[in-house]
N, C-alpha and C positions, 0 to 999 in steps of 0.2 A: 504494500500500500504506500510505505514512505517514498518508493521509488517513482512508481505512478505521479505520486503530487511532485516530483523533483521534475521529473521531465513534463508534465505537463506549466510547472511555472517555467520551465526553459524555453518551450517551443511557444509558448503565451499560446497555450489550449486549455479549454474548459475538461476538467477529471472529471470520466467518468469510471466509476467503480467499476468492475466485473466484478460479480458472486460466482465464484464455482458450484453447483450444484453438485450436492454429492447423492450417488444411488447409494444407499443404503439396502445392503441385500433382506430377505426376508419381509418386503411390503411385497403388496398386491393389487393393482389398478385394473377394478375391473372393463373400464372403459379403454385403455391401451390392449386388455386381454380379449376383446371383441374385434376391435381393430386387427390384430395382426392374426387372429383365427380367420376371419373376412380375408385377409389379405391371405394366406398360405392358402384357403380355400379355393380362392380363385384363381391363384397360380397352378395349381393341381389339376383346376379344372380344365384352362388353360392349355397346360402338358398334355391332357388326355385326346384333348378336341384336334390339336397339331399336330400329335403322336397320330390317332386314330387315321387323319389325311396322308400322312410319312406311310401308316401302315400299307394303306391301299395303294399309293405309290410303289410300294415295295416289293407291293406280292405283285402288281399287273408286270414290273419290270421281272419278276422272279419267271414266272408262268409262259412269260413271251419269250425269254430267254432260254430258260430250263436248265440256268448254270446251278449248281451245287453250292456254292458261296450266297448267291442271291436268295436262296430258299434258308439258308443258315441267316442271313439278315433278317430275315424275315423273323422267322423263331425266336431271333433275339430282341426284335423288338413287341413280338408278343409276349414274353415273357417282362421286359421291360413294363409294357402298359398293365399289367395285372398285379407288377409291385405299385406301379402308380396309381390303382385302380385301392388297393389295399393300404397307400398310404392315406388316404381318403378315408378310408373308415378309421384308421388310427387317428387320424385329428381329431374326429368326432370322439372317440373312447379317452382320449386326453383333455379334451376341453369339459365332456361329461363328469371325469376324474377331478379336475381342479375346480371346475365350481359347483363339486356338489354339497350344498348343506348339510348343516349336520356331522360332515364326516371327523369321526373321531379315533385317536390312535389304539386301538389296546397295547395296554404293556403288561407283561406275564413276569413274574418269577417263579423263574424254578429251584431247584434244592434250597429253598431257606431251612435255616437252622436254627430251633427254638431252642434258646439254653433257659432250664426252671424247672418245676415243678407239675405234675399234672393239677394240680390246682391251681398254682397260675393259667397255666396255655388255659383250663375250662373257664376262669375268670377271666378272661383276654375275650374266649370265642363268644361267650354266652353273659351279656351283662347283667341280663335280667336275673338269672340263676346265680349270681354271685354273693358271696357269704364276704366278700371285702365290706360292705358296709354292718355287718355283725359283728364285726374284730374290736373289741373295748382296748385298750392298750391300760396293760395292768402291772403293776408289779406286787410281788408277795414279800413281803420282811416279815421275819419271825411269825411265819404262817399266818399273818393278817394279811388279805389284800386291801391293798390303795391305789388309788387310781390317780 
């Protein structure tokens, strides 16, 4: 910033500040996330429609020829349009995936280790069944209790 005001008093220009914006990972905009689903959507579609004309291109030259290589083009870009056909449904199953409500993570453990008592771990599982709130805390001197 100091440097900014230095040369704009040299060159007699008015400062203007830049803010860097900084992306900060873990936000979610779901109006940038419409947009660029819209936008791979129609590139995909896009692929398919210009592929689909490439294809029929390919095979009339394949057919009219009857080279070996030209019918191997061909194959390959059948196979081609059907990954692109299947990437199509995976946008769909990843845009379903990231805005669906609701979704929540499970998190599992396994092997825990209770160190205690079976009367603890029963007072731990079952509150309602617990004898902690019966416990007087008592001490006995010369066989009288006091509390």
């Amino acid at each position: 910033m100091n440097l900014n005001k230095n040369l704009a008093k040299l060159f007699d220009v008015e400062n203007k500040s830049v803010s860097q914006k900084t992306n900060e990972g873990g936000t979610f905009d779901a109006n940038n996330f419409q947009k660029d689903y819209e936008f791979v959507q129609s590139n995909l579609k896009d692929l398919i429609g210009n592929g689909n004309m490439a294809l029929e291109a390919a095979l009339k030259v394949a057919t009219e020829s009857d080279s070996p290589r030209a019918f191997e083009v061909v194959a390959i870009m059948l196979k081609t349009m059907a990954d692109l056909n299947n990437n199509v449904l995976d946008v769909h199953k990843k845009a379903k995936d990231t805005t669906a409500p609701g979704k929540t993570e499970v998190k599992q453990t396994n092997n825990s280790v209770f160190i205690g008592s079976t009367k603890d771990l029963q007072n731990i599982l079952n509150k309602e069944r617990s004898t902690e709130k019966d416990v007087v805390e008592a001490e006995i001197v010369n066989n009288v209790p006091t509390q």
